[in-house]
N, C-alpha and C positions, 0 to 999 in steps of 0.2 A: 504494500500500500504506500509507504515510504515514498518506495522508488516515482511509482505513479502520480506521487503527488508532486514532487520535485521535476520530474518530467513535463507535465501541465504547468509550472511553475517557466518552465524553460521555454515552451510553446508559446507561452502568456507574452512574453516579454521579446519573444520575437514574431510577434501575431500572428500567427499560426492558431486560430481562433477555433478551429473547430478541432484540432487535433487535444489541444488544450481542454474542451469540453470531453472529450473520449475520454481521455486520461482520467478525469475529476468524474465524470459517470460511473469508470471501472472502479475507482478508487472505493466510491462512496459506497457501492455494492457491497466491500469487501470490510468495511467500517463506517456503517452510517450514522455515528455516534462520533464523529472526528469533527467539531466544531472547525478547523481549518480549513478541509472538504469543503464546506457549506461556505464558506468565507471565499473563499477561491472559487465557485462556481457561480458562484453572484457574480463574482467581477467580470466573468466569462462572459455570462448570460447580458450583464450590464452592455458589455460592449458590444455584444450582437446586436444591439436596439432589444433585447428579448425583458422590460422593464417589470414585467409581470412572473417573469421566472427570478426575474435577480430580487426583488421581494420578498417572495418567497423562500430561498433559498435563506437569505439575510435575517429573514425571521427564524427559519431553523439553527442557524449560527449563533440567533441571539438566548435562545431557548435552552441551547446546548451549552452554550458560555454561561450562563447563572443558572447549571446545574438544572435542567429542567426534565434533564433525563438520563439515564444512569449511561455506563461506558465511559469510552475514550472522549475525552473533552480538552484535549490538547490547546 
């Protein structure tokens, strides 16, 4: 999961915007309990114009970040 998320991190920053969203899709499958995940898919979704997934996602991050559900909360 690591790996895919620093992958997606790398895609991000060299916009490669959809590869980026795979990476952060697979990830989040594999830990969807990873408030980072959900942080970084927002910004994804953000920059696609996708305003209603990046929301969403940011509301999950934020849920996950003051503990609003158990797991990984990185």
């Amino acid at each position: 999961m690591e790996a895919r998320y620093q992958l997606a991190n790398i895609e991000l920053a060299d916009g490669n915007l959809q590869s980026a969203l795979e990476f952060l899709q697979r990830a989040i499958k594999l830990e969807p309990n990873d408030s980072r995940l959900h942080f970084a898919l927002s910004r994804v979704y953000r920059r696609l114009g996708r305003d209603s997934d990046a929301d969403t996602e940011m509301a999950a991050y934020q849920k996950l970040k003051s503990g609003g559900a158990s797991g990984c909360t990185k």
